[in-house]
C-alpha positions, 0 to 999 in steps of 0.5 A, a space after each residue: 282363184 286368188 289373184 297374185 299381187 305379192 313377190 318376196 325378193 331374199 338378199 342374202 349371200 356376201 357375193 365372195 364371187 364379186 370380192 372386192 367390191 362386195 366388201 362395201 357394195 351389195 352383189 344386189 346392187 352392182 350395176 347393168 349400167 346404171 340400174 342395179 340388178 336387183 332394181 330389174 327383177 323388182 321391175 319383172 314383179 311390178 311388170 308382171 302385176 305384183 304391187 306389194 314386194 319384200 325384200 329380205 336383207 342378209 346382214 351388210 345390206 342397208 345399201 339396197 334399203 337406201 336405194 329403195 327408199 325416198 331421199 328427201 335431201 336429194 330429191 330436194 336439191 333436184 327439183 330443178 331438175 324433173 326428169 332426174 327427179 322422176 327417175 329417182 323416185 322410179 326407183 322406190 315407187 312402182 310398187 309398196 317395197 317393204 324390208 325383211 331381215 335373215 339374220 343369221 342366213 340358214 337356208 333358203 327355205 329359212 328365208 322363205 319362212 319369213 315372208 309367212 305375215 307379208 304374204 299370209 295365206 296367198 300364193 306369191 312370186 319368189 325370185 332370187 338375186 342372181 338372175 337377171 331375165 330380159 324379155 321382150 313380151 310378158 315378164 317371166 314372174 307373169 308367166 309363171 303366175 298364168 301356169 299358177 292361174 291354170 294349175 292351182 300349183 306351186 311353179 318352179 321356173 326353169 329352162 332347158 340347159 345344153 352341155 356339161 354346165 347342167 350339173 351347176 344347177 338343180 334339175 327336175 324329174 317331169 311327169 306329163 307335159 302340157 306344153 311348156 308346163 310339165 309336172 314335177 316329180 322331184 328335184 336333184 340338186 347339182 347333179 353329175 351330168 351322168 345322173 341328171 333326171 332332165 336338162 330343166 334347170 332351176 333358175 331362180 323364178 317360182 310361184 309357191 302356194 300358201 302350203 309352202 310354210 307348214 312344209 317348211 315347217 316339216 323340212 330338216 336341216 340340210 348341208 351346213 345345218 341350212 333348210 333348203 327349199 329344194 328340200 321342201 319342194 321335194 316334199 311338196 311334189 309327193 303332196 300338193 303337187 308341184 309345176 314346172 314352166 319352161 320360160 321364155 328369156 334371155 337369162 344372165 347369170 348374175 353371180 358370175 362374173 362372165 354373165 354380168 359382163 355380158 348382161 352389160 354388153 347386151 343391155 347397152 346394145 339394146 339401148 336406144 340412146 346408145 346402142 348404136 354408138 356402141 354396136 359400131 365401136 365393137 365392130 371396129 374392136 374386134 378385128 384388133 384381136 
């Protein structure tokens, strides 16, 4: 089996959720302290065993080119200064990033679409930029790409979603199970919790087969004149068949403003450097509410 060594990363979407700071800066380059949310799933990729990463930029997002690219000026004024000087160069050469363009965005299937030279006929990871995954063992691309290994199947990664919150999200209708893979028999999107056909919730992780392209190619436009992958996925469960993996990690959800708060908070208190230092001050914090 081919192994997987390549990731496309889509950055579309004006983050009007973020406004007004997404007016200048990327919604993929607002910060969990001082690492951009989308140099964390560049990060999962690379962890996980990919070497090669698109990243598909939406019009307005020549900032996330600027951070993933070697600045000469800067790293010259900081040769007296090597572990700054190592850390800036972290930040483009842990894997071969390249850039891709979605002009106009018309879907996610469209974006997928236009990763079909990078990728050629291998499988890869697709992640999206809203979704943070911390964890403390193998990353969730990695585990997605061992199903993938064991299935020969696209995978979608999901988790289990608890109360009212399931209808945000599209959900999977499983057949049989094996462990924590099950199989896909389709995918309602953002259904009423009373018509929900599982709580597996689509989150933002996947593995997709070569085959994804020629379905894309069959799929219609959906809402909005769009190509929606979920659409494309449909199609693919009633052709080559199509994985679910109930991953393990800690999901933040980084379109939401209360999601982001929280990944900072929970970042911060993870950090050796300062961890502590923050742990006591909420201790003290707290009891002033």
């Amino acid at each position: 089996m081919t192994k997987i060594t390549k990731a496309v990363i889509p950055c579309g979407g004006m983050g009007t959720r973020f406004m007004p700071i997404t007016k200048a800066v990327p919604k993929e380059i607002l910060p969990i302290i001082d690492t951009p949310v989308l140099a964390h799933i560049v990060n999962e990729a690379v962890d996980s065993g990919v070497t090669d990463i698109l990243l598909i930029l939406g019009p307005g997002k020549e900032a996330i080119r600027d951070y993933f690219s070697p600045n000469p000026r800067l790293e010259e004024a900081l040769q007296n200064k090597p572990e700054l000087l190592a850390c800036i160069k972290n930040t483009y050469s842990r894997a071969n990033i390249v850039f891709g363009s979605q002009p106009v965005p018309k879907g996610t299937a469209d974006a997928v679409y236009r990763a079909r030279s990078f990728t050629g006929d291998e499988p890869f990871c697709l992640a999206y930029g809203d979704d943070v995954i911390y964890t403390d063992g193998r990353p969730v691309m990695g585990q997605l790409i061992d199903c993938y290994d064991t299935f020969g199947k696209t995978v979608l990664g999901v988790q289990y979603v608890e109360g009212d919150e399931i209808a945000m999200y599209g959900t999977a209708k499983i057949g049989q199970s094996f462990g924590r893979a099950h199989e896909c028999l389709g995918m309602v999107e953002k259904a009423p919790v009373d018509q929900i056909p599982s709580r597996y919730a689509s989150l933002g992780r996947f593995v997709l087969s070569p085959e994804v392209y020629a379905e894309i190619e069959r799929t219609p436009t959906g809402k909005n004149g769009e190509y929606q992958l979920t659409d494309t996925l449909n199609a693919m469960c009633m052709g080559p068949g199509v994985m679910i993996y109930d991953f393990v990690g800690r999901r933040y959800d980084m379109g939401d403003k209360f999601g982001a708060v929280t990944a900072t908070i929970e970042y911060a208190l993870r950090s050796p450097e300062y961890g502590d230092k923050l742990r006591a001050y909420l201790k003290e914090l707290i009891p002033t509410f």
